[in-house]
C-alpha positions as CSV (number, residue, x, y, z in Angstrom):
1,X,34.5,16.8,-29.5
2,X,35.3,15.1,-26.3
3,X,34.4,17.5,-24.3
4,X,31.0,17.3,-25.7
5,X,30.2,13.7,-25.3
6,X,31.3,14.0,-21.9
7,X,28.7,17.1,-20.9
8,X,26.2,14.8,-23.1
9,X,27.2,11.8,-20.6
10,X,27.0,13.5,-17.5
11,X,23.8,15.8,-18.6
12,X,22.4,12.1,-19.6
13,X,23.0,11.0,-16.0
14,X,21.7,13.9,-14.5
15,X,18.5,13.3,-16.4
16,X,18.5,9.7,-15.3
17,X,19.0,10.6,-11.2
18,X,16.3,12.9,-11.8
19,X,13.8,10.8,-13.6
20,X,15.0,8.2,-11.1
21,X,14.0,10.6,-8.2
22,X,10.5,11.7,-9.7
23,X,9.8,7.3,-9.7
24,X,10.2,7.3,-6.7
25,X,8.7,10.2,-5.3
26,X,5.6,8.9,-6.5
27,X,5.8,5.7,-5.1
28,X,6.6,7.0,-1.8
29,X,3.0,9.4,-2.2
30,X,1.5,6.4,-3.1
31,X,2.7,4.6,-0.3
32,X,2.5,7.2,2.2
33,X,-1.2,7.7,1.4
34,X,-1.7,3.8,1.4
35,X,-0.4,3.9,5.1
36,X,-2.8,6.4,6.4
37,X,-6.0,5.0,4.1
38,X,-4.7,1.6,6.2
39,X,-4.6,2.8,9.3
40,X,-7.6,4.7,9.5
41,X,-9.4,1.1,8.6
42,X,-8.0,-0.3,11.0
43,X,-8.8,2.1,13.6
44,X,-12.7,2.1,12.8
45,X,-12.3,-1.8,12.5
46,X,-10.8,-1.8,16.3
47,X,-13.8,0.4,17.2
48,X,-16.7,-1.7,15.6
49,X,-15.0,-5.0,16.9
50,X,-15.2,-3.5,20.3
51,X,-19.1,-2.6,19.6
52,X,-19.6,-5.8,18.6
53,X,-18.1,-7.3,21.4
54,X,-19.5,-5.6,23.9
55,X,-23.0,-5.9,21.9
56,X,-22.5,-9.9,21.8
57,X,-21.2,-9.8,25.9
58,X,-24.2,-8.0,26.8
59,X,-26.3,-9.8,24.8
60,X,-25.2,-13.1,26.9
61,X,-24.5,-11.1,29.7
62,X,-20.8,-12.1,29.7
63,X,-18.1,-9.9,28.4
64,X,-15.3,-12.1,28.3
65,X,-17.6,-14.6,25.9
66,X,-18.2,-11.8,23.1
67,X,-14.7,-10.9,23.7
68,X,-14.2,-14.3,23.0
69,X,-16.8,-14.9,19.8
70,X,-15.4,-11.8,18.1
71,X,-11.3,-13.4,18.9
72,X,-12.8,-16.5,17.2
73,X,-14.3,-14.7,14.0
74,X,-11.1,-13.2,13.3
75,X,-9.0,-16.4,13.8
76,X,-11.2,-17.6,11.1
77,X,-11.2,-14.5,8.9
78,X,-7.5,-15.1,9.2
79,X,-7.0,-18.6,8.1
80,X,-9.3,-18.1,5.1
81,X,-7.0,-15.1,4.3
82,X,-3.5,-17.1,4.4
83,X,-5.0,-20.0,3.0
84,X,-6.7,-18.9,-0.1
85,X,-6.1,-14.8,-0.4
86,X,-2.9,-14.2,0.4
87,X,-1.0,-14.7,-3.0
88,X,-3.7,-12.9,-4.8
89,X,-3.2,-9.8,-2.7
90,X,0.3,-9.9,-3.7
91,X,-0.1,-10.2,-6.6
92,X,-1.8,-7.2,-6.9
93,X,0.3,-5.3,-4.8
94,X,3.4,-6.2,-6.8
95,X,0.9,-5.1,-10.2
96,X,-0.1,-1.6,-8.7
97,X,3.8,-0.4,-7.7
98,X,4.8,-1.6,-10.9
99,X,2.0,0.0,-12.8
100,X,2.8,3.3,-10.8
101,X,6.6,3.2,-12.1
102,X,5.4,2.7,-15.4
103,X,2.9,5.4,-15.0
104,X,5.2,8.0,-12.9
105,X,7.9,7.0,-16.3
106,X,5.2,7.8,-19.1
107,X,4.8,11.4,-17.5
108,X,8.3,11.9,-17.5
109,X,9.0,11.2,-21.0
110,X,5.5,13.0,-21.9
111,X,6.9,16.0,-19.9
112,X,10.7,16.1,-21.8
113,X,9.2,15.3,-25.2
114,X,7.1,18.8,-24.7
């Protein structure tokens, strides 16, 4: 009898390290994929900032202003983000990794009660 509620125990663990694992496999896709979808923004953001710059430079026929003008639109961009965005975004963020537990957890449990 002992002998059985300890392989119970220990298969119950097992269970747990691999439901555990599965988690956070998905959050690490999630992430993972997040990073790249991120990044490539931000390259084609560099790129049209530098269009734009260059565009507004020639325009006024100095480089270093548009430079400048673009710097300056992003500053602001920037202090409306940290002043009235920020927590939202959070917010969110903190929503959508907790939503994918709960998520990666429901096709767990869906899977072991086949």
């Amino acid at each position: 009898m002992i002998d059985s509620v300890k392989k119970y125990i220990e298969n119950r663990i097992q269970l747990l390290k691999l439901e555990l694992i599965s988690v956070l496999a998905n959050l690490s896709a999630n992430l993972i994929s997040s990073f790249f979808i991120s990044l490539f923004i931000v390259v084609i953001g560099i790129m049209f900032s530098f269009s734009i710059a260059y565009f507004i430079g020639h325009y006024y026929e100095n480089t270093a202003l548009g430079f400048a003008a673009v710097g300056g639109i992003y500053t602001v961009v920037f202090l409306i983000y940290m002043k009235f965005i920020k927590k939202n975004i959070e917010n969110k963020v903190k929503d959508a990794i907790v939503q994918a537990a709960f998520k990666a957890e429901k096709e767990i449990t869906e899977k072991n009660d086949e």
